[in-house]
Structures are given as structure tokens and as C-alpha cells.
C-alpha positions as CSV (number, residue, x, y, z in Angstrom):
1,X,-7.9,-1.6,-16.7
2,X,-9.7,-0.7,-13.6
3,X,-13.9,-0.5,-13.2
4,X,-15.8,1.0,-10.7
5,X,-19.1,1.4,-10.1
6,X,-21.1,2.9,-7.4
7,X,-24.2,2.3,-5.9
8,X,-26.3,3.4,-2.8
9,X,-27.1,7.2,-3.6
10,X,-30.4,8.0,-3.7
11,X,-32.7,11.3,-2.0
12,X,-32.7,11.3,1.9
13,X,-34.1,14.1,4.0
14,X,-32.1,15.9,6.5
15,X,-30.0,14.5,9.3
16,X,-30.6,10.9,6.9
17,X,-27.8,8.3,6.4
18,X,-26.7,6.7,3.4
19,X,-24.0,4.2,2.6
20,X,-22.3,4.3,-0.9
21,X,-20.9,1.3,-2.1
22,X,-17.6,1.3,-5.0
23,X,-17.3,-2.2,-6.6
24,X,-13.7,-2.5,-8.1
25,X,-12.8,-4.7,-11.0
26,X,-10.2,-5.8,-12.7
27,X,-7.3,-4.9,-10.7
28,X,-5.5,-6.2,-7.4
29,X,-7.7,-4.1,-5.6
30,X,-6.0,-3.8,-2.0
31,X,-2.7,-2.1,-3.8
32,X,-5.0,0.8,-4.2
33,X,-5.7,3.8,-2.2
34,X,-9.7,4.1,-2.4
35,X,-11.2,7.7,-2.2
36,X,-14.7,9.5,-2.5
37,X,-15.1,12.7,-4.0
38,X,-17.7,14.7,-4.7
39,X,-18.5,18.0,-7.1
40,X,-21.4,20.2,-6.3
41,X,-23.0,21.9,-9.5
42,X,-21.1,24.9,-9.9
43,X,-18.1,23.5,-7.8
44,X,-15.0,21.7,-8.2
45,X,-14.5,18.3,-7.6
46,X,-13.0,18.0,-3.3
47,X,-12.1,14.9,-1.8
48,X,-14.7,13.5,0.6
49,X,-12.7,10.8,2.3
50,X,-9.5,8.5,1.6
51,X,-8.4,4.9,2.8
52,X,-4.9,3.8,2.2
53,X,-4.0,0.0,1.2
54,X,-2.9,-0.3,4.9
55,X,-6.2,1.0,6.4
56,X,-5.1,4.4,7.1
57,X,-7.8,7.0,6.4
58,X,-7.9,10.6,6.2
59,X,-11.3,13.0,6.4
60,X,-12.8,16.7,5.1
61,X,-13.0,18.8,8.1
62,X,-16.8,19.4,6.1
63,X,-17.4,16.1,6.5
64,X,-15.8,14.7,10.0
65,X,-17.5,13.2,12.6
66,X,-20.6,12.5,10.1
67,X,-19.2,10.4,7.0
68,X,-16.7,7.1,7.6
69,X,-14.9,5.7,4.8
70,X,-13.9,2.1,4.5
71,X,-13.0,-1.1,2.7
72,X,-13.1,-4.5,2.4
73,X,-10.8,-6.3,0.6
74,X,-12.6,-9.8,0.2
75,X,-15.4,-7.6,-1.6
76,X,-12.8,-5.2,-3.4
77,X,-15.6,-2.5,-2.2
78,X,-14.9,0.6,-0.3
79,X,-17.8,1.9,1.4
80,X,-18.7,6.0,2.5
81,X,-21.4,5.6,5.3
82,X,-22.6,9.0,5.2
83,X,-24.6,10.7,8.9
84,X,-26.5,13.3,9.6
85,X,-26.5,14.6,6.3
86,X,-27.3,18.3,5.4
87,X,-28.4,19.9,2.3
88,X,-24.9,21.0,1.4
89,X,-23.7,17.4,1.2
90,X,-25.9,17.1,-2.2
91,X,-23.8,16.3,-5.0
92,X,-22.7,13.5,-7.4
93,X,-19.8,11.4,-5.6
94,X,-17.3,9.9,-7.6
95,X,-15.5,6.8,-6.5
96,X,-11.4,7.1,-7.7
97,X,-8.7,4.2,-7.4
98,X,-5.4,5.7,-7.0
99,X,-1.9,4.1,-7.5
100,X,0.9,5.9,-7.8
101,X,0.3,8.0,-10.8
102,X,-3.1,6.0,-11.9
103,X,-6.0,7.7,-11.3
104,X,-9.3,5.4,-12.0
105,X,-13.1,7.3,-11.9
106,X,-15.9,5.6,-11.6
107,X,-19.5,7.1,-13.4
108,X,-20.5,8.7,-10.1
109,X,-23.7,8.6,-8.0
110,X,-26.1,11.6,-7.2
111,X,-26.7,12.4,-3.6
112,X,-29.8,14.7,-2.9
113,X,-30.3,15.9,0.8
114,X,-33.8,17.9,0.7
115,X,-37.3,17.9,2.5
């Protein structure tokens, strides 16, 4: 069974950074591809950012140029370093662990841009 749990949201005004941290346990942790995601109230859950066992990583248009996903293995922690944020970025993110078929959510973390 796979645990995750996120840290680092918080409120930040406008154009404000945050970093999100996702602290796997209990799996090999570099097999997995690591992703953020995020759901809006009144939204669907979309896919913020993705890293690949192998490195490779893949971006929301919404969110490129502003938000960089990575990992470190040593930790087993993928981290979202999130720029210039903008109101429209609030939202809980959820951390997911993907191999294969297995799909593993962690309890999410709320992220309020406002002045």
C-alpha cells in the first residue's frame, strides 16, 4: 500500500510562490510516475503537472512557464514549485502515484491565491 501526504499549501497573495511537497511511503517509489492535480470547487479534478520514473515531465498549458514539477528519489518526495500565482490557481491539489493501472491519492492540500 502506497501513502502520501502533502504539505506546503497555505494562503499567498498574488504573483506569490509556493512549493508543495508529496512524501511517499511504502512503495519503491522511483517505479512511479508522480503527478499533481488539482480540483477547483465546482470543477473537475485536471492534471497540474507529471514526472515520469525517468525524469521526463509534462505541463498544463494553464500552468506553464509558472509551476515546475520534480522529484527526488533519495527523499521519495516530488515537489510542485508553484510562480506567480493567480487567483484561479486556488484549489485543493492532490498528489497521485501512478503505476500502470494503480492509481494512489494522497488527502490533498488547499491552495488560496487572494489579497
Amino acid at each position: 500500500q502506497v501513502q502520501l501526504v502533502e504539505s506546503g499549501g497555505g494562503l499567498v497573495q498574488p504573483g506569490g510562490s509556493l512549493r508543495l511537497s508529496c512524501a511517499a511511503s511504502g512503495t519503491i517509489f522511483s517505479m512511479y510516475t508522480m503527478g499533481w492535480y488539482r480540483q477547483a470547487p465546482g470543477k473537475q479534478r485536471e492534471l497540474v503537472a507529471r514526472i515520469t520514473s525517468g525524469g521526463g515531465t509534462n505541463t498544463a498549458d494553464s500552468v506553464k512557464g509558472r509551476f515546475t514539477i520534480s522529484r527526488d528519489n533519495a527523499k521519495n518526495t516530488v515537489y510542485l514549485q508553484m510562480n506567480s500565482l493567480k487567483p484561479e490557481d486556488t484549489a485543493v491539489y492532490y498528489c497521485c502515484a501512478n503505476y500502470y493501472s494503480s492509481n494512489y491519492w494522497g488527502q490533498g492540500t488547499q491552495v488560496t491565491v487572494s489579497s
